[in-house]
C-alpha positions in Angstrom: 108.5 191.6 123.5 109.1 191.5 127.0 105.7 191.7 127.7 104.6 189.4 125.6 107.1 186.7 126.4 106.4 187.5 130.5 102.5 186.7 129.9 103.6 183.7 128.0 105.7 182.0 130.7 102.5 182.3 132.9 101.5 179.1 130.9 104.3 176.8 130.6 103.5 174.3 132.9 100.6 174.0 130.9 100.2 175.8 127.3 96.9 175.9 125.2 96.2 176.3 121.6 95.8 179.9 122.4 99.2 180.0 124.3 100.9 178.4 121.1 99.3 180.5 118.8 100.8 183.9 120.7 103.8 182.4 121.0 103.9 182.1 117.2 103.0 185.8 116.8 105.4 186.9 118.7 108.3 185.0 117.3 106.8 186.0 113.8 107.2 189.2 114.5 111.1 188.6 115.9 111.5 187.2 112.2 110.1 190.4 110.6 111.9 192.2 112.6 115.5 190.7 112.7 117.2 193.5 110.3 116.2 196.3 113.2 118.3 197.4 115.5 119.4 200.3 117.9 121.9 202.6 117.4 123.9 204.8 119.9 125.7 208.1 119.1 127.7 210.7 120.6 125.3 213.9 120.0 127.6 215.9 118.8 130.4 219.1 120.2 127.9 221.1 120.3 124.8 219.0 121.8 124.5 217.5 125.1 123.0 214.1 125.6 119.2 213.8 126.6 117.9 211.3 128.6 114.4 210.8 128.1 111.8 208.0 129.7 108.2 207.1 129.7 106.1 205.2 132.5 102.6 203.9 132.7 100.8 201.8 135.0 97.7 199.6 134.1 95.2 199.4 137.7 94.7 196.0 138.2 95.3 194.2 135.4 96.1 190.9 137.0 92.6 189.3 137.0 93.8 186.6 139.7 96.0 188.6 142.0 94.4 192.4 141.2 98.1 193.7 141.0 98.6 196.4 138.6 101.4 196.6 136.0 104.4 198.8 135.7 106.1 199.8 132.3 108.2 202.0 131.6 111.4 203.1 128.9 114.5 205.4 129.6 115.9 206.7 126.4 119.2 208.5 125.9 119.4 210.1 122.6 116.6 208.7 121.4 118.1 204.8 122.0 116.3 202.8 124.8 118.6 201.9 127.4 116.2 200.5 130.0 113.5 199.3 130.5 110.7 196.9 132.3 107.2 195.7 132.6 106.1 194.0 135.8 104.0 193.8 138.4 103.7 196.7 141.4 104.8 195.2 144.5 101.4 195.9 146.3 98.0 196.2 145.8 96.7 199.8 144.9 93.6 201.3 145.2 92.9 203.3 142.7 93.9 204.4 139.6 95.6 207.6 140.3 97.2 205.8 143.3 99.3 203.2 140.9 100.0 206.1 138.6 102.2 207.1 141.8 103.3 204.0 142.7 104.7 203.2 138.6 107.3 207.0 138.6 108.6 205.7 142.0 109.5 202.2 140.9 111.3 203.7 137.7 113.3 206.3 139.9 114.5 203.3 142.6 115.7 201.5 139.7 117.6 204.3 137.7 118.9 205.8 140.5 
């Protein structure tokens, strides 16, 4: 949803049919949705807690800038309890290079 609502502000100044019709989408699925939740436990005496996270980059998937995207999620115990999508700071290369730049960007923030 982040995502989603981050491309969307791109276009406020000036929506389009297309830009209304995501916007719908989106808050359609925030209506199907609205019964979900997250929920955070103590693992147990006998279990320690795990913290778990995921992060991807996509190479230059800014058309107009060529920036490349960061996303990632840290998990504890299976509950998200970060996360981001956004821009990397500079321009990259390559693939592989953005794929370094994305783990270095999640471990600044969580540290």
């Amino acid at each position: 949803m982040a995502f989603a609502y981050s491309q969307l502000s791109l276009f406020l100044h000036n929506p389009g049919t297309v830009h209304m019709a995501a916007a719908e989408r989106a808050l359609a699925y925030v209506r199907g949705t609205h019964d979900q939740g997250l929920s955070y436990c103590d693992p147990g005496a006998n279990n320690c807690n795990v913290l778990t996270g995921w992060v991807d980059s996509d190479f230059a998937a800014d058309s107009d800038t060529r920036l490349s995207f960061t996303g990632y999620i840290m998990s504890l115990n299976e509950s998200p309890i970060s996360w981001r999508s956004c821009h990397q700071a500079g321009v990259t290369l390559s693939s592989s290079e953005a794929e370094y730049v994305a783990p270095s960007a999640v471990t600044q923030e969580n540290a």
